[in-house]
N, C-alpha and C positions, 0 to 999 in steps of 0.2 A: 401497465407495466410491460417493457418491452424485455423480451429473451435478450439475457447477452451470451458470448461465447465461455459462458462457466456452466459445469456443473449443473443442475436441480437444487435450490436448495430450499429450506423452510424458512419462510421468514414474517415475523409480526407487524400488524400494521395495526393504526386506528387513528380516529378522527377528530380533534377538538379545536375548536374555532375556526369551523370553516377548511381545515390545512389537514392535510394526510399527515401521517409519521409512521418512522420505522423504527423498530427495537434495533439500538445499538448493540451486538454483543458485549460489546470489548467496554464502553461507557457505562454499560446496565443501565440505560433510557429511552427513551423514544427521543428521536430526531425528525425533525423537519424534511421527508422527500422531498428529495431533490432529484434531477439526472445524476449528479456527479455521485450525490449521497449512494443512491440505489448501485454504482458501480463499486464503490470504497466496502459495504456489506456483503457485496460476491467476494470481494478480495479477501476480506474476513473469514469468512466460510469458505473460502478456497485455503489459504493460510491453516486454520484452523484444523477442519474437516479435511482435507484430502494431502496436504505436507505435514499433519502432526505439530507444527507450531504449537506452544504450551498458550492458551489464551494470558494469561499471566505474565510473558514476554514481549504481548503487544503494547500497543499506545497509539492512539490515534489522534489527527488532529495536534500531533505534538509541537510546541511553539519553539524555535530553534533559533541562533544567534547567527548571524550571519557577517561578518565584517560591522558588527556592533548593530545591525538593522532586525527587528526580530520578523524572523519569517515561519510560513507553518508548514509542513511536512503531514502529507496523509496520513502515514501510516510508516512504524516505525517500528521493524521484529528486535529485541535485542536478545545477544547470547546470555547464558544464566551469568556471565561472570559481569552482565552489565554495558559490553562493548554493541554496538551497531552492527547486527546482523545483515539486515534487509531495509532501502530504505523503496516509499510504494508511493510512487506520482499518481493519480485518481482524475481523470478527464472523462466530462460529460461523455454519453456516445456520440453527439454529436461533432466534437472535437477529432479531428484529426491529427494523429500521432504527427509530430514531425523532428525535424531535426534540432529545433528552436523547444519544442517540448522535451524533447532528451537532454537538451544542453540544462535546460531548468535545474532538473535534478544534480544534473552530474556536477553544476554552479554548485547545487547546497552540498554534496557529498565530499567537496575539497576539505572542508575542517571536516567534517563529521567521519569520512574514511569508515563507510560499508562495506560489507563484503560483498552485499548483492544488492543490486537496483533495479524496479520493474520499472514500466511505464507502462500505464492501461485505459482504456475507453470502454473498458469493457465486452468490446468487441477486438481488437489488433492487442496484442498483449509482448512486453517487448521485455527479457532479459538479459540483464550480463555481469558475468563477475568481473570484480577490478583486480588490476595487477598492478599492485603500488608500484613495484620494484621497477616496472618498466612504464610507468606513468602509463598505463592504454588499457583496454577492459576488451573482453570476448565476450561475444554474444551467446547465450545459451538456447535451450531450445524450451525450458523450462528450469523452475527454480528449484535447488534438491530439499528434500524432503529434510526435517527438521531429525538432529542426531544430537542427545544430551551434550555428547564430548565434545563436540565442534566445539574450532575453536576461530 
């Protein structure tokens, strides 16, 4: 298991047929490690553990509609009233962030209209809120910290 640029955190593994797995938080199963997987469970227990996210407002893996195409989406915080908080792009480390990986997301977030979009390798970690009103999003320095009322 390679260090990424997160946190320590604890996490479950075990072995059946041959193949590693990890404890999903947010699923409650063990998954298949993978590179991309072992970065999506830092984002989790980063989410979780260090921004106060309610595990109960995540979704991972969520299947999303796209211009009628279904596409999947990492990792997807919502606010308690149901709207799209945060939405979390998930790249192997060996993947390099680029401008073609931000466009991915920022593609699926035209219908879906987040508030906040990461992009991650778990090493380079890239935020920014959107600004509907003026079509363009600022780049943040990190993600804020989870607050019932938000809205």
């Amino acid at each position: 298991m390679e260090n990424l640029n997160f946190p320590g955190y604890q996490f479950r593994f075990k072995n059946r047929e041959n193949k590693s797995l990890i404890f999903d938080i947010i699923r409650k199963k063990f998954v298949v490690y993978q590179p991309e997987e072992w970065v999506r469970q830092h984002v989790l227990h980063y989410l979780i553990s260090d921004k106060k996210y309610p595990a109960s407002l995540i979704n991972v893996e969520k299947q999303i509609r796209i211009n009628s195409l279904p596409k999947r989406v990492d990792v997807v915080v919502y606010t308690p009233q149901g709207e799209i908080e945060i939405l979390v792009e998930c790249k192997a480390p060996e993947v390099k962030i680029s401008k073609d990986t931000f466009d991915q997301i920022a593609r699926y977030n035209m219908d879906l209209r987040a508030r906040y979009l990461m992009v991650t390798n778990g090493y380079s970690h890239y935020f920014c809120q959107m600004d509907y009103a003026r079509s363009t999003y600022i780049f943040l320095e990190e993600l804020p910290s989870y607050t019932p009322n938000s809205k």
